[in-house]
C-alpha positions as CSV (number, residue, x, y, z in Angstrom):
1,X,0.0,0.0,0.0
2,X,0.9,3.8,-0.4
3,X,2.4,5.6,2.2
4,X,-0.5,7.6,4.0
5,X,-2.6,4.5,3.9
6,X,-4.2,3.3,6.8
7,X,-5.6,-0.2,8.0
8,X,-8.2,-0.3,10.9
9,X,-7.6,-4.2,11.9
10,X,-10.9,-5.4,13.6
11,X,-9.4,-8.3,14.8
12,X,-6.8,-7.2,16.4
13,X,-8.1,-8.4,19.6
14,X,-7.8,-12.0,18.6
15,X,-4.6,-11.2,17.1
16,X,-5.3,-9.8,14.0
17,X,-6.0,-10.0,10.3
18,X,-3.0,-8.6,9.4
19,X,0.4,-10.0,9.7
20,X,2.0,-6.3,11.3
21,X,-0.9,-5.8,13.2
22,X,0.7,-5.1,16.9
23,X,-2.6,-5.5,19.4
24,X,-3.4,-2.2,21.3
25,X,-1.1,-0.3,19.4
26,X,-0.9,1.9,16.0
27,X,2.0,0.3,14.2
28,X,3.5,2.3,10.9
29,X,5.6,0.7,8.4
30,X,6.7,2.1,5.6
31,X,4.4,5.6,6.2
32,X,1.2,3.0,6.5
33,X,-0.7,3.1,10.0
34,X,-1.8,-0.3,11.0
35,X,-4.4,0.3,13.9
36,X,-4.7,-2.5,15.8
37,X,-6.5,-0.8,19.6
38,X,-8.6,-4.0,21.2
39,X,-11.2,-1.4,22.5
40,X,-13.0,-0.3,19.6
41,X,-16.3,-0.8,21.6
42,X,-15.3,1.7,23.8
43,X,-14.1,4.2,21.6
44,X,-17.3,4.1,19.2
45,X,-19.3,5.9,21.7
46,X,-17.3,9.3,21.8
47,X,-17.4,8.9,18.1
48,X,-20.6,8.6,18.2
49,X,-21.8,11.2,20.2
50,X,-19.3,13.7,18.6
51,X,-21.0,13.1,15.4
52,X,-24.2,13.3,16.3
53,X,-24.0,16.9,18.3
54,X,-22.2,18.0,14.8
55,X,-25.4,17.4,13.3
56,X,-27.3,19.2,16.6
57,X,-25.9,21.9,16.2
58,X,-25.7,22.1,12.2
59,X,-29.5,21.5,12.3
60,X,-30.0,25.1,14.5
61,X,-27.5,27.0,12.8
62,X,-29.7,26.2,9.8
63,X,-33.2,27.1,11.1
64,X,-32.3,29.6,13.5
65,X,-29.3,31.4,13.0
66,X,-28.8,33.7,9.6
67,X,-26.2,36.2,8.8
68,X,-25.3,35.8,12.4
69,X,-28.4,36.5,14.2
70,X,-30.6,34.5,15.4
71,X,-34.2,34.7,13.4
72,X,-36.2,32.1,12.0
73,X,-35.9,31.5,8.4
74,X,-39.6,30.3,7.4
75,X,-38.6,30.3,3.6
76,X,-35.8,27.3,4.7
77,X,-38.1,24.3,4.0
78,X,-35.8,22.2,7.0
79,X,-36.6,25.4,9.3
80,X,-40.6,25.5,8.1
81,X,-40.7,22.2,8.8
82,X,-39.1,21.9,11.9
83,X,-40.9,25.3,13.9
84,X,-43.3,24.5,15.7
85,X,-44.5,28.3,16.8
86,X,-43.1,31.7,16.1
87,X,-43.9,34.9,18.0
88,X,-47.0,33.2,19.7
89,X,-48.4,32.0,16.1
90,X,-48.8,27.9,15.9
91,X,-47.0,26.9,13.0
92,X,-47.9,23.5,13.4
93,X,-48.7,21.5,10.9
94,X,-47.0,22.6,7.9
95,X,-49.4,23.0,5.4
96,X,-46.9,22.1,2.6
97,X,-45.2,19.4,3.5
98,X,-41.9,19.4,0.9
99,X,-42.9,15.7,0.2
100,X,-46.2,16.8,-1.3
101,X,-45.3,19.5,-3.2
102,X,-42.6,16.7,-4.6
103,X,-45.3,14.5,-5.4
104,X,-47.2,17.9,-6.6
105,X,-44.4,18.3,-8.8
106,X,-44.1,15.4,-10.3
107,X,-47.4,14.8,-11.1
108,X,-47.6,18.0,-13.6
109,X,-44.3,16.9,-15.2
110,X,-45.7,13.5,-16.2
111,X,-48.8,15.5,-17.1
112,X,-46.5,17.3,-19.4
113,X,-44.9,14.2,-20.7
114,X,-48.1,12.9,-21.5
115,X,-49.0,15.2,-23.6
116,X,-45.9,15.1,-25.8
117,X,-46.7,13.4,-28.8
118,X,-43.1,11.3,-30.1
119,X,-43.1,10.5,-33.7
120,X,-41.5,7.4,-34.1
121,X,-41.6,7.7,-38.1
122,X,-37.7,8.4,-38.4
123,X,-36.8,5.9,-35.7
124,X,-38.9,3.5,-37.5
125,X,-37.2,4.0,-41.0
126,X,-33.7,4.2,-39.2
127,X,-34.4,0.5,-38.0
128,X,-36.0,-0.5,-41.0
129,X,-33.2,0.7,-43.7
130,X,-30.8,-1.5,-41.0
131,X,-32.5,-4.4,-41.0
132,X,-32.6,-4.3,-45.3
133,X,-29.2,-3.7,-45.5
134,X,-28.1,-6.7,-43.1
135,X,-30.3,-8.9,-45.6
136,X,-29.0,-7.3,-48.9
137,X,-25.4,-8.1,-47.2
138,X,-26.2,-11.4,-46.5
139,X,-27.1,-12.2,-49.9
140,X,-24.1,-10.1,-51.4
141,X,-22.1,-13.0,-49.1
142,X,-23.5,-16.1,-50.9
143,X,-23.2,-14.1,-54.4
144,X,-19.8,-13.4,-53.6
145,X,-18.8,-16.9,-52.1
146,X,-20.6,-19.6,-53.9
147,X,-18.8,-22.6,-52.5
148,X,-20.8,-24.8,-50.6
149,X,-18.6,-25.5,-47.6
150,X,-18.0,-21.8,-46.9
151,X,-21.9,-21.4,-47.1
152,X,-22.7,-24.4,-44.8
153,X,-19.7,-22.9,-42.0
154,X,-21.2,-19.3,-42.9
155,X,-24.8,-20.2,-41.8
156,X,-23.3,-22.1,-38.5
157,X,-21.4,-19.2,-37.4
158,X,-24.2,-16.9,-38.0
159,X,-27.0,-18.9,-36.0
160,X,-24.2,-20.0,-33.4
161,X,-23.8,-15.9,-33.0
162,X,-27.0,-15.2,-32.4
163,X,-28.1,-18.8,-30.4
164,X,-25.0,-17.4,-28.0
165,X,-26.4,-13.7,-28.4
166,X,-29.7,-14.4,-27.3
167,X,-28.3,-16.8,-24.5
168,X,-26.4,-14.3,-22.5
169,X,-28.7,-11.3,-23.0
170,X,-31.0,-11.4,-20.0
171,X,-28.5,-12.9,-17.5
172,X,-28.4,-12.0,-13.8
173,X,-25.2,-9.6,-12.8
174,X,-25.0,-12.4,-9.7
175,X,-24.8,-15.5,-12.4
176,X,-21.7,-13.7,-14.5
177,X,-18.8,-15.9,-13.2
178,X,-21.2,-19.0,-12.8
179,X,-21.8,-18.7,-17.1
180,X,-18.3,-17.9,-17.6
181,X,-17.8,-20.9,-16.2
182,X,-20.3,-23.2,-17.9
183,X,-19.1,-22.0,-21.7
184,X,-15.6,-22.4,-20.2
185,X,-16.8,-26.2,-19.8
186,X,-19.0,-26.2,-23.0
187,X,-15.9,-24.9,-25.1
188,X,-14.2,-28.0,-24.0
189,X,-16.6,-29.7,-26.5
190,X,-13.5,-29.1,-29.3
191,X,-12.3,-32.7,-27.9
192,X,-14.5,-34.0,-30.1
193,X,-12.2,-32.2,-32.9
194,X,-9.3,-33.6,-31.6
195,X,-10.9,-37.2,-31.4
196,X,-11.6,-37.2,-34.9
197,X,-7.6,-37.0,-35.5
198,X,-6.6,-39.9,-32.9
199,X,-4.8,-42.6,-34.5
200,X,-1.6,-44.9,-34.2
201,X,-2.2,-46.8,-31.7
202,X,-1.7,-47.2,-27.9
203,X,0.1,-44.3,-28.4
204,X,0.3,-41.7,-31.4
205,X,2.6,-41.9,-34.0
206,X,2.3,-38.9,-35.9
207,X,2.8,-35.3,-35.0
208,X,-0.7,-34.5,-35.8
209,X,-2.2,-37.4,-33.5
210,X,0.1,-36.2,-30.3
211,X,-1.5,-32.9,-31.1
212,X,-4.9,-34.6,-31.5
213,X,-3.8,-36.9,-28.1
214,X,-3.0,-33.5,-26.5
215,X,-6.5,-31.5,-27.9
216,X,-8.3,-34.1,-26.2
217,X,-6.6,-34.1,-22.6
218,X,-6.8,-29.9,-22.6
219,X,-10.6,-29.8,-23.5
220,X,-10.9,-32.6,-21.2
221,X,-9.5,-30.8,-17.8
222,X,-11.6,-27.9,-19.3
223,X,-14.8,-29.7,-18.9
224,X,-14.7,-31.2,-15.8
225,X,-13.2,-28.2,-14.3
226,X,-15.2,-25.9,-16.0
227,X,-18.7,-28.1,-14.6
228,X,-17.3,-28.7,-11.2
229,X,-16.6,-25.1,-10.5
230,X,-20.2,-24.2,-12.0
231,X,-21.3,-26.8,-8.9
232,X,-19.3,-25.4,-6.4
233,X,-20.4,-21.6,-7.3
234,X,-24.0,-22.3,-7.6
235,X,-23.3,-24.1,-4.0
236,X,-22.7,-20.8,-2.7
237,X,-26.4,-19.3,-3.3
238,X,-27.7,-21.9,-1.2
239,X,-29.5,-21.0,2.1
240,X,-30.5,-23.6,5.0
241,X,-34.2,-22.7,4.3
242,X,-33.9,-23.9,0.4
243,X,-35.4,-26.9,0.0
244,X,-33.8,-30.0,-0.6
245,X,-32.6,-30.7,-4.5
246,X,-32.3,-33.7,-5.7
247,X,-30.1,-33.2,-9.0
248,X,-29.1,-37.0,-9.3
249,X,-32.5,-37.3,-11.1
250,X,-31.2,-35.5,-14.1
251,X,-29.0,-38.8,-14.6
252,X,-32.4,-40.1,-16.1
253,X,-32.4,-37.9,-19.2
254,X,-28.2,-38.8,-19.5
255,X,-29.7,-42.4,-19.2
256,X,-32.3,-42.2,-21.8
257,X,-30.5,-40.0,-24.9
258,X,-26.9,-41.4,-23.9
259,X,-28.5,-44.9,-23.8
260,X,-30.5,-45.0,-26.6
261,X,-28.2,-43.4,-29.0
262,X,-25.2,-46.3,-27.8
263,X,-28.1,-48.8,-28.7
264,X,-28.8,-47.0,-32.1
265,X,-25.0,-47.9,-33.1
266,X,-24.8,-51.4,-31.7
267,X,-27.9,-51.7,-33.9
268,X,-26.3,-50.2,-36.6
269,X,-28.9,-47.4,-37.7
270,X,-27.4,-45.5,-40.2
271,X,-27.5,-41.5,-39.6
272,X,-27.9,-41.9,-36.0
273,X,-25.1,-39.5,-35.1
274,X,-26.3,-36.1,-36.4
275,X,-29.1,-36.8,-33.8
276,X,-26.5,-37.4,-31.3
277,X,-24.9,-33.9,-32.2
278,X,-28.2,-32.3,-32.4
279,X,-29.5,-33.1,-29.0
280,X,-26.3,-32.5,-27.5
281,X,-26.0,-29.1,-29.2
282,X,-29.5,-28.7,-28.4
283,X,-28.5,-28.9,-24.4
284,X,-25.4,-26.5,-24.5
285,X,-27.1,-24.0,-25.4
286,X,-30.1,-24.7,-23.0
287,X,-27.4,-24.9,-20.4
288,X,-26.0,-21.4,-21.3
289,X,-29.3,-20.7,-21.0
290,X,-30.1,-21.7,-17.8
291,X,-27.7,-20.2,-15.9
292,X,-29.7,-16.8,-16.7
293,X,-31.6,-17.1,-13.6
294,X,-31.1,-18.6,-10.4
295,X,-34.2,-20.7,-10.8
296,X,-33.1,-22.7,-13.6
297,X,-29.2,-22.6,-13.1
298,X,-29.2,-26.0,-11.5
299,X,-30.7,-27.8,-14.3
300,X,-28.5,-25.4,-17.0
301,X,-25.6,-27.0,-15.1
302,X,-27.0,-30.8,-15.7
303,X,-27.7,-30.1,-19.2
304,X,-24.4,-28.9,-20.2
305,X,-23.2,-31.8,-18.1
306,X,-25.0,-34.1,-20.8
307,X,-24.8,-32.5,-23.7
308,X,-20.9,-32.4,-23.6
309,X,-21.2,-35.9,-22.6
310,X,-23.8,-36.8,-25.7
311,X,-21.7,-34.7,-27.5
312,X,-18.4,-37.2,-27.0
313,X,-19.8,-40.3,-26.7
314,X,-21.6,-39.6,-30.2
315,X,-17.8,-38.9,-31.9
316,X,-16.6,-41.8,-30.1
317,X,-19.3,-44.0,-31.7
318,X,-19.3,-42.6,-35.3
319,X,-15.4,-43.0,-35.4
320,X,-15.6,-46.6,-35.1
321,X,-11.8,-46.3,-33.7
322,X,-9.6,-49.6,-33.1
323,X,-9.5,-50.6,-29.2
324,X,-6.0,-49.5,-28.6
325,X,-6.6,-45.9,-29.7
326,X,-9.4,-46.2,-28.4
327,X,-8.1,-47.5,-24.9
């Protein structure tokens, strides 16, 4: 800290919160002044009482003393207030009580705001001209860029964009770090780009498969990190008068789409896998989406839980790998 700073250690008494904190004393190292008294109970009530007499005596000199004489300043709304009588006249009860003529006040200036007719003509056309030209651009893309590939990646980015967009909008300022969290698990999806380029076999071979091999640990520590931390924030909203959760229940909808897309393969149904990415695609972003609110955070936590997991166990069947890579 600067010199000139000063630490009031409240703890002093039990030793201290502060490693230079000397107990009854005011210690200063290096120009900072590390209180430490043990009597701060005491001490509050000349504090106190010093404070409140400022304000006594700030309250007369303001309704009773003006230019240096004493008068009585009826025009001072704290004074007009405040008097009772005045030269033998009852001034008691103010007939225009400042909180009235507030609410007087504001009355006639939403009057007047009523009455303001807004044309929303320009505002309208500004908007509208916008919206056209995010359109026309759109189509100058796919004019400009035929190829197929670019226009399938194109259309993903752009609904990914505004799927994430839409997502994070509305989310509570107490549910940042929680949803940083989540999409830091969710992002560890990209194991799945990495499984895709495992080969060799109990170990890699190639350059590109220790890279792949590497991809997949990385995204890996950042999905059960990224959900555990999630957990353990979410954790700290809890309150002994919640009610009990019971979140092992969502293990039923991991059952059911994890299960019945594993008995899809063994069955051989061709296609199956797209479904497999769709639902679990579907669930990140309905787990993004959850943790919005502190309602639904809990079950936007188990849906990103299984939708990473749908998400992997759907590569891992569509790659059809051999059992030492994939051991």
């Amino acid at each position: 800290m600067k010199p000139g700073s000063v630490i009031v250690d409240l703890a002093a008494e039990t030793g201290g919160n502060c490693v230079l904190t000397k107990p009854g004393e005011v210690n200063v190292v290096n120009g900072v002044k590390i209180v430490g008294y043990t009597d701060f109970p005491s001490r509050l009530a000349g504090q106190s009482s010093a404070l409140y007499a400022n304000n006594i005596t700030k309250f007369f000199q303001q309704i009773l003393v003006k230019d240096g004489k004493t008068t009585t300043n009826l025009e001072d709304e704290i004074a007009r207030g405040a008097v009772i009588t005045d030269k033998g006249q009852l001034l008691w009860p103010n007939p225009n009580p400042p909180n009235l003529d507030a609410g007087k006040a504001q009355k006639k200036v939403e009057t007047k705001k009523k009455e303001v007719v807004t044309d929303l003509f320009n505002e309208t056309v500004r908007t509208a001209s916008t919206m056209g030209a995010a359109l026309a651009s759109i189509v100058g893309v796919g004019m400009l860029c035929p190829d197929p590939s670019f226009m399938t990646m194109f259309s993903t980015f752009s609904l990914a964009v505004i799927a994430g967009y839409q997502s994070v909008w509305g989310v509570s300022p107490a549910l940042h770090t929680p949803l940083m969290s989540i999409t830091n698990a969710i992002s560890g999806i990209t194991a799945v780009g990495g499984l895709l380029l495992l080969g060799g076999g109990y170990l890699p071979h190639t350059i590109p498969q220790i890279l792949a091999a590497t991809a997949v640990l990385a995204s890996t520590v950042n999905i059960t990190g990224g959900f555990i931390v999630t957990k353990r924030m979410l954790d700290m909203f809890k309150r002994p008068t919640d009610p009990k959760e019971h979140n092992y229940l969502y293990s039923i909808p991991a059952v059911a789409g994890i299960g019945s897309l594993l008995a899809a393969h063994m069955a051989g149904v061709p296609n199956i896998y797209q479904m497999g990415y769709l639902f679990s695609s579907l669930l990140c972003i309905g787990g993004i989406s959850g943790l919005s609110a502190q309602k639904t955070a809990r079950i936007g936590n188990a849906m990103g839980i299984i939708g990473v997991a749908g998400g992997v166990v759907t590569a891992l069947s569509s790659l059809h790998l051999s059992p030492a890579v994939f051991t």
